[in-house]
ROSE-694303 format. One record per residue (C-alpha): residue in three letters; x, y, z. Coordinates in pm, whole numbers, plus 50000, padded with zeros to 5 digits. Each point is the difference from the previous one (the first is absolute). Example, Ala and Ser with C-alpha at 12.3 -4.5 7.8 and 13.67 -1.06 7.14 Angstrom:
r resn = ala | px = 51230 | py = 49550 | pz = 50780 .
r resn = ser | px = 50137 | py = 50344 | pz = 49934 .
***
This chain:
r resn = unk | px = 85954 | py = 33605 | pz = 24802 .
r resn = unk | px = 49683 | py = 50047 | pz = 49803 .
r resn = unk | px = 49787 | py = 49704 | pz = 49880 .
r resn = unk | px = 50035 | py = 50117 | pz = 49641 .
r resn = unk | px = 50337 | py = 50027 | pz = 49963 .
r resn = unk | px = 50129 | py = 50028 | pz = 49612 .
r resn = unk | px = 50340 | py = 49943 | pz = 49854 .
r resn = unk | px = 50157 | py = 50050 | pz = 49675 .
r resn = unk | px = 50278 | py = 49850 | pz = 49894 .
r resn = unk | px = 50200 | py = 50148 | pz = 49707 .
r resn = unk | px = 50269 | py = 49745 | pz = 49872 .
r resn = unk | px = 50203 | py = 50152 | pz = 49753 .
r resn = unk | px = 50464 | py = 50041 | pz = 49995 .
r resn = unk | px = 49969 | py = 50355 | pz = 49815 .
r resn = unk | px = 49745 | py = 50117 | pz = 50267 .
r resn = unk | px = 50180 | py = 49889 | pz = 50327 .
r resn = unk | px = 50300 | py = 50120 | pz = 49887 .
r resn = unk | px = 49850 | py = 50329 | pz = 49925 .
r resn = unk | px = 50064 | py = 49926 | pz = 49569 .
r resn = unk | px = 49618 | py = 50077 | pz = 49959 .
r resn = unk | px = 49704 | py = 50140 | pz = 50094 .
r resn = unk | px = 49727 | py = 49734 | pz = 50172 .
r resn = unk | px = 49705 | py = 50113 | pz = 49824 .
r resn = unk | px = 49812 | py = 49667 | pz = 50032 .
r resn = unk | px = 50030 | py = 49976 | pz = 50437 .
r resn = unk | px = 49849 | py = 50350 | pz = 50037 .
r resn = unk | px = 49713 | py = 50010 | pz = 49741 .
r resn = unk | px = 49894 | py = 49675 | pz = 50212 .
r resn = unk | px = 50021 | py = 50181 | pz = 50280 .
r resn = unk | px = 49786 | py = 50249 | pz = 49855 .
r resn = unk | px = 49751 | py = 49742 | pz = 49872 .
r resn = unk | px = 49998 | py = 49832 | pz = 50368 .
r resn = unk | px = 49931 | py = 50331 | pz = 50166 .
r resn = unk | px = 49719 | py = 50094 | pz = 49709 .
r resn = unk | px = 49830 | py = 49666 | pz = 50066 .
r resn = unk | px = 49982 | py = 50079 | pz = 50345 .
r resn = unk | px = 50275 | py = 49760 | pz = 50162 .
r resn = unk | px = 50280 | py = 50234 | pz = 50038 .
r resn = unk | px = 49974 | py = 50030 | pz = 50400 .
r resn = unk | px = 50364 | py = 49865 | pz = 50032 .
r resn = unk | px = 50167 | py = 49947 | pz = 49678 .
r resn = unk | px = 50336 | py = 49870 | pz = 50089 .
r resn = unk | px = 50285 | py = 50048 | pz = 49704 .
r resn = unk | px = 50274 | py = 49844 | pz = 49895 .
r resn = unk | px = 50238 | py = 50012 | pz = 49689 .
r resn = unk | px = 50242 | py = 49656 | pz = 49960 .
r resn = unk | px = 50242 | py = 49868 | pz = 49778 .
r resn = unk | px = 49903 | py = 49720 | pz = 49775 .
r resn = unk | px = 50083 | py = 49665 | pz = 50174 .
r resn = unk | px = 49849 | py = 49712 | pz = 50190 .
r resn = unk | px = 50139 | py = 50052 | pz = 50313 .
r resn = unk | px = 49936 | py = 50408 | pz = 49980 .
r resn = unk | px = 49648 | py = 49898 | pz = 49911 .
r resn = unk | px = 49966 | py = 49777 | pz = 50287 .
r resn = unk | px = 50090 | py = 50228 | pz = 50233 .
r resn = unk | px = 49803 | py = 50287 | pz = 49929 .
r resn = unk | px = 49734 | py = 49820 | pz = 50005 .
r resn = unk | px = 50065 | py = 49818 | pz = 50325 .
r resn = unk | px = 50065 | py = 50346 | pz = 50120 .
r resn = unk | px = 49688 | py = 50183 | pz = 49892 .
r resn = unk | px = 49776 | py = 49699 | pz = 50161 .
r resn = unk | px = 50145 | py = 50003 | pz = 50276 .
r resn = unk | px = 49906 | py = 50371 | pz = 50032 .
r resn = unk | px = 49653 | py = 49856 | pz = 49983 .
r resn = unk | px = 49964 | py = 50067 | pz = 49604 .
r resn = unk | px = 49666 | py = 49796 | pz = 49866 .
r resn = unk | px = 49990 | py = 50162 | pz = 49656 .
r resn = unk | px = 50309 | py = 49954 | pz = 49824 .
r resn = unk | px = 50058 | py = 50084 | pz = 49644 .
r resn = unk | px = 50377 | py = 49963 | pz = 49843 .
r resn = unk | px = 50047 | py = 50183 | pz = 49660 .
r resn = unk | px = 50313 | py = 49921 | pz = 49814 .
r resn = unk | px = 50195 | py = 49621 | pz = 49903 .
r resn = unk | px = 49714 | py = 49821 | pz = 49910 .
r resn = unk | px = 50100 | py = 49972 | pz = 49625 .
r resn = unk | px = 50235 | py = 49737 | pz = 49873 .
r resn = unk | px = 50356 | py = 50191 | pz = 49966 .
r resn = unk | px = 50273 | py = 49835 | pz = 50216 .
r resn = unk | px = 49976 | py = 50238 | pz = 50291 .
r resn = unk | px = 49589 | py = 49982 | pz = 50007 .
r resn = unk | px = 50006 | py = 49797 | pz = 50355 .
r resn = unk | px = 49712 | py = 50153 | pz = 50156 .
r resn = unk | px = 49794 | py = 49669 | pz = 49964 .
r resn = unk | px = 50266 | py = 49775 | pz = 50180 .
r resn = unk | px = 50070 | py = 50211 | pz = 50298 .
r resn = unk | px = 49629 | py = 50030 | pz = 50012 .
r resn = unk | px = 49918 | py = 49646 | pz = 49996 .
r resn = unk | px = 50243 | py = 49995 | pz = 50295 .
r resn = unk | px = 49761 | py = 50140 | pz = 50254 .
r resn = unk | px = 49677 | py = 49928 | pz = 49833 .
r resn = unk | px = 49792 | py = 49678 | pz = 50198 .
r resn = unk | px = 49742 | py = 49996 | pz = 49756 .
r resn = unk | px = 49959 | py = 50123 | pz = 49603 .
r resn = unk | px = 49700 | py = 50162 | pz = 49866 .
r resn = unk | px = 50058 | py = 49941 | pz = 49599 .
r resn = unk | px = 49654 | py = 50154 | pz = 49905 .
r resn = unk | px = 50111 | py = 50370 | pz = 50122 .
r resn = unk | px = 50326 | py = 49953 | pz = 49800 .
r resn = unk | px = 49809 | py = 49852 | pz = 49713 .
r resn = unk | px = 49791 | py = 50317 | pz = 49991 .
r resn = unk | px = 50277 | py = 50262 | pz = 49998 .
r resn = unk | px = 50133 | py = 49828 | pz = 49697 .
r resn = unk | px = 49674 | py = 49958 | pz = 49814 .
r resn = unk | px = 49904 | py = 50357 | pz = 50075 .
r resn = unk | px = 50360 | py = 50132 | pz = 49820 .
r resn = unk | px = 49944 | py = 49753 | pz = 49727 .
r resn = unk | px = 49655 | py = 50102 | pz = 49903 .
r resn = unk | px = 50095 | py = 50351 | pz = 50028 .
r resn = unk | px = 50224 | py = 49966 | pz = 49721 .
r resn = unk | px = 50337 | py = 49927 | pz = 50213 .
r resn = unk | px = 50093 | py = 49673 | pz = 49821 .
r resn = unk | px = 50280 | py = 49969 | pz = 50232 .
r resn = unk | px = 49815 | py = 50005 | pz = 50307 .
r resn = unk | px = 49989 | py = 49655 | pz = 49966 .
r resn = unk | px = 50370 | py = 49971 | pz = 50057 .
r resn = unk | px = 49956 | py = 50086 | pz = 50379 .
r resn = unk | px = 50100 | py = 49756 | pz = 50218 .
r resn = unk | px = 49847 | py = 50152 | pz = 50287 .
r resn = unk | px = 49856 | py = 49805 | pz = 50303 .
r resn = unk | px = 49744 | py = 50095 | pz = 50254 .
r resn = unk | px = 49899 | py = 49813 | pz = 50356 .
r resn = unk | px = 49959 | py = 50011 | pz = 50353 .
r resn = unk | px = 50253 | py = 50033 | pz = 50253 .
r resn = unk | px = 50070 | py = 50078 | pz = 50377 .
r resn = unk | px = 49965 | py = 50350 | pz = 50129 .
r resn = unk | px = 50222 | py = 50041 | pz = 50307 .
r resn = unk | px = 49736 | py = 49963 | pz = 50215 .
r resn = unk | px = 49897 | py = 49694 | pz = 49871 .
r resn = unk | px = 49708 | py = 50113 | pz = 49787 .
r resn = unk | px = 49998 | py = 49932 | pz = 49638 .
r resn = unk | px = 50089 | py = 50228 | pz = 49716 .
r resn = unk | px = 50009 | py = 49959 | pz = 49621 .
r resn = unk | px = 50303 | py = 50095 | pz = 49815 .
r resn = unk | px = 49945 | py = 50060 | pz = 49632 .
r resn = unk | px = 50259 | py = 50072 | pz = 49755 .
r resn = unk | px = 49958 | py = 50256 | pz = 49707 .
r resn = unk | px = 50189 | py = 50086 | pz = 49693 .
r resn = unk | px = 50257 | py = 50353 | pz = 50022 .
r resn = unk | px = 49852 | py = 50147 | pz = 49720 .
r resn = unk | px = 49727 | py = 50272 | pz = 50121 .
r resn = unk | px = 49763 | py = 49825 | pz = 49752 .
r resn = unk | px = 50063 | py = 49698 | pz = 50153 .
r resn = unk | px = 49986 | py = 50097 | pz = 50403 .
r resn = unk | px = 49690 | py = 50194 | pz = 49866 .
r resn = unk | px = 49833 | py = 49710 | pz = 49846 .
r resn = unk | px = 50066 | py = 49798 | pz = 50367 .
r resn = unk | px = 49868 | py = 50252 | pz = 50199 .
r resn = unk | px = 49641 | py = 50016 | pz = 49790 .
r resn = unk | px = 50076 | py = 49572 | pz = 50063 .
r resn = unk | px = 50069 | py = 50032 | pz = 50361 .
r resn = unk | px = 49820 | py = 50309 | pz = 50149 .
r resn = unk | px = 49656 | py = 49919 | pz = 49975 .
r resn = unk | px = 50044 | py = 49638 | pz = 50127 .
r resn = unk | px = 50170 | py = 50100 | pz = 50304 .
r resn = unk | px = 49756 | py = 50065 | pz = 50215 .
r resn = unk | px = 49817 | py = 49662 | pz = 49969 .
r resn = unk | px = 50336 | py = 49831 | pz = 50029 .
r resn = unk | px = 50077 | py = 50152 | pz = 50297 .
r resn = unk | px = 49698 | py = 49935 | pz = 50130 .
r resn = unk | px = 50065 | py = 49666 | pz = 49929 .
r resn = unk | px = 50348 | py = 49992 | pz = 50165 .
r resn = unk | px = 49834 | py = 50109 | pz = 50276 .
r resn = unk | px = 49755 | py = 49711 | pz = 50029 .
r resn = unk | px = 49699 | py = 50166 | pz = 49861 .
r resn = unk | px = 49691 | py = 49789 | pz = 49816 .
r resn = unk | px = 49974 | py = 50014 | pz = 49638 .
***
Protein backbone atom coordinates (compact mmCIF):
# COMPACT_ATOMS: atom_id res chain seq x y z
CA UNK A 1 0.00 0.00 0.00
CA UNK A 2 1.46 3.35 -0.90
CA UNK A 3 1.09 6.42 1.36
CA UNK A 4 -0.56 8.33 -1.46
CA UNK A 5 -3.10 6.26 -2.38
CA UNK A 6 -5.98 7.99 -4.72
CA UNK A 7 -9.49 6.89 -5.46
CA UNK A 8 -12.14 7.94 -7.72
CA UNK A 9 -15.37 7.23 -7.37
CA UNK A 10 -17.75 7.50 -10.37
CA UNK A 11 -21.49 7.29 -9.22
CA UNK A 12 -23.63 7.22 -12.04
CA UNK A 13 -26.86 4.03 -13.11
CA UNK A 14 -26.08 4.52 -17.01
CA UNK A 15 -22.30 4.06 -16.32
CA UNK A 16 -22.35 0.92 -14.03
CA UNK A 17 -24.62 -0.65 -16.07
CA UNK A 18 -22.50 -0.05 -19.03
CA UNK A 19 -25.58 2.70 -20.62
CA UNK A 20 -22.69 5.33 -20.91
CA UNK A 21 -19.43 6.26 -21.21
CA UNK A 22 -17.67 7.65 -17.67
CA UNK A 23 -15.97 10.52 -19.07
CA UNK A 24 -15.87 12.48 -15.78
CA UNK A 25 -13.86 9.33 -13.46
CA UNK A 26 -11.06 9.11 -16.05
CA UNK A 27 -10.30 12.79 -16.99
CA UNK A 28 -9.81 12.95 -13.00
CA UNK A 29 -7.68 10.37 -13.21
CA UNK A 30 -5.83 12.10 -15.74
CA UNK A 31 -5.81 15.37 -13.78
CA UNK A 32 -4.56 13.32 -10.53
CA UNK A 33 -1.75 11.71 -12.45
CA UNK A 34 -0.84 15.33 -14.27
CA UNK A 35 -0.69 16.94 -10.83
CA UNK A 36 1.61 14.47 -9.78
CA UNK A 37 -0.56 12.19 -7.34
CA UNK A 38 -1.39 9.39 -9.56
CA UNK A 39 1.06 6.73 -7.82
CA UNK A 40 -2.00 4.45 -7.05
CA UNK A 41 -5.16 5.70 -8.43
CA UNK A 42 -7.70 3.20 -7.37
CA UNK A 43 -11.14 3.21 -9.66
CA UNK A 44 -14.37 2.54 -9.25
CA UNK A 45 -17.71 3.05 -11.24
CA UNK A 46 -21.17 2.67 -8.85
CA UNK A 47 -24.68 2.95 -9.17
CA UNK A 48 -26.38 5.94 -7.73
CA UNK A 49 -27.50 5.11 -4.12
CA UNK A 50 -26.64 5.62 -0.49
CA UNK A 51 -25.76 2.39 0.40
CA UNK A 52 -23.64 1.81 -3.11
CA UNK A 53 -21.99 5.07 -2.14
CA UNK A 54 -21.18 3.93 1.23
CA UNK A 55 -19.61 1.09 0.28
CA UNK A 56 -17.31 2.09 -2.23
CA UNK A 57 -16.13 4.34 -0.26
CA UNK A 58 -15.66 2.18 2.79
CA UNK A 59 -14.00 -0.05 0.33
CA UNK A 60 -11.51 2.26 -1.31
CA UNK A 61 -10.33 3.50 2.40
CA UNK A 62 -9.90 0.62 3.51
CA UNK A 63 -7.44 0.00 0.63
CA UNK A 64 -5.63 2.84 2.30
CA UNK A 65 -7.18 5.62 -0.18
CA UNK A 66 -6.34 9.34 1.41
CA UNK A 67 -7.40 11.32 -1.66
CA UNK A 68 -10.79 10.60 -2.59
CA UNK A 69 -12.74 12.43 -5.14
CA UNK A 70 -16.48 11.10 -6.17
CA UNK A 71 -17.84 12.61 -9.47
CA UNK A 72 -21.45 12.02 -10.18
CA UNK A 73 -25.02 12.45 -7.69
CA UNK A 74 -24.19 15.48 -6.18
CA UNK A 75 -27.04 17.47 -7.93
CA UNK A 76 -30.56 17.51 -6.65
CA UNK A 77 -32.51 14.83 -8.99
CA UNK A 78 -34.06 11.98 -6.91
CA UNK A 79 -31.30 9.47 -7.48
CA UNK A 80 -28.35 12.22 -6.69
CA UNK A 81 -27.38 10.30 -3.21
CA UNK A 82 -23.79 10.72 -3.33
CA UNK A 83 -23.92 13.27 -0.36
CA UNK A 84 -25.87 10.88 2.07
CA UNK A 85 -23.89 7.77 1.62
CA UNK A 86 -20.99 10.09 1.97
CA UNK A 87 -21.94 11.65 5.11
CA UNK A 88 -22.16 8.01 6.24
CA UNK A 89 -18.47 7.47 6.65
CA UNK A 90 -17.31 10.98 6.93
CA UNK A 91 -16.14 11.90 10.97
CA UNK A 92 -15.57 15.32 10.19
CA UNK A 93 -16.85 17.99 7.24
CA UNK A 94 -14.68 20.46 5.64
CA UNK A 95 -17.49 23.00 4.08
CA UNK A 96 -14.81 25.54 2.81
CA UNK A 97 -13.37 22.92 0.08
CA UNK A 98 -17.01 22.25 -0.99
CA UNK A 99 -17.78 25.92 -0.86
CA UNK A 100 -14.94 26.49 -3.31
CA UNK A 101 -15.84 23.92 -5.97
CA UNK A 102 -19.16 25.61 -6.19
CA UNK A 103 -17.96 29.19 -6.26
CA UNK A 104 -15.32 28.31 -8.81
CA UNK A 105 -18.33 26.78 -11.37
CA UNK A 106 -20.44 29.72 -10.51
CA UNK A 107 -18.00 32.41 -11.34
CA UNK A 108 -17.03 30.60 -14.36
CA UNK A 109 -20.29 31.12 -15.77
CA UNK A 110 -21.93 27.61 -14.59
CA UNK A 111 -24.98 29.13 -12.81
CA UNK A 112 -25.91 25.75 -11.82
CA UNK A 113 -22.91 24.85 -10.08
CA UNK A 114 -24.50 26.13 -7.27
CA UNK A 115 -27.02 23.34 -7.29
CA UNK A 116 -24.31 20.78 -6.10
CA UNK A 117 -24.93 19.29 -3.08
CA UNK A 118 -21.63 17.92 -2.75
CA UNK A 119 -19.81 17.33 0.63
CA UNK A 120 -16.19 17.03 1.45
CA UNK A 121 -14.37 15.77 4.95
CA UNK A 122 -12.15 13.59 6.66
CA UNK A 123 -12.50 10.06 7.24
CA UNK A 124 -10.67 6.77 8.33
CA UNK A 125 -8.22 5.14 6.01
CA UNK A 126 -8.02 1.43 6.84
CA UNK A 127 -5.11 1.81 8.61
CA UNK A 128 -6.37 4.24 10.75
CA UNK A 129 -4.89 7.35 9.16
CA UNK A 130 -7.10 10.04 7.98
CA UNK A 131 -8.27 10.77 4.48
CA UNK A 132 -10.52 13.44 2.96
CA UNK A 133 -13.31 12.42 0.79
CA UNK A 134 -14.60 15.16 -1.46
CA UNK A 135 -17.48 14.91 -3.67
CA UNK A 136 -17.64 16.49 -7.24
CA UNK A 137 -20.27 17.11 -9.78
CA UNK A 138 -20.51 14.26 -13.07
CA UNK A 139 -20.28 16.77 -15.49
CA UNK A 140 -16.48 16.99 -16.82
CA UNK A 141 -16.82 20.78 -16.19
CA UNK A 142 -17.77 20.14 -12.95
CA UNK A 143 -15.11 17.19 -11.77
CA UNK A 144 -12.72 19.64 -13.63
CA UNK A 145 -13.58 22.64 -11.65
CA UNK A 146 -12.98 20.23 -8.22
CA UNK A 147 -9.87 19.03 -9.20
CA UNK A 148 -8.30 22.83 -9.84
CA UNK A 149 -10.37 23.09 -5.97
CA UNK A 150 -8.82 20.05 -4.57
CA UNK A 151 -5.37 19.37 -6.22
CA UNK A 152 -3.35 22.06 -5.13
CA UNK A 153 -4.56 21.91 -1.47
CA UNK A 154 -3.75 18.40 -1.08
CA UNK A 155 -0.55 18.36 -0.22
CA UNK A 156 -0.84 20.75 2.80
CA UNK A 157 -3.86 18.76 3.89
CA UNK A 158 -2.19 15.78 3.93
CA UNK A 159 0.42 17.08 5.58
CA UNK A 160 -1.87 18.08 8.00
CA UNK A 161 -3.56 14.63 8.36
CA UNK A 162 -0.41 13.54 9.04
CA UNK A 163 0.28 15.78 12.02
CA UNK A 164 2.45 18.29 10.35
CA UNK A 165 2.81 22.22 11.72
CA UNK A 166 1.14 24.84 9.86
Amino acid sequence: MTPDRVAVVTVSDRCSRGEAEDRSGPLLVRLVEEAGLGGDVVTLVVPDGVASVREALTSVLAQGARLVLTTGGTGVSPRDLTPEGTREVLEAEVPGVAEAIRSLGASAGVPTAVLSRGLAGLARAGDGRRALVVNLPGSTGGARDGAAVVLPLWPHVKAQLDGGDH
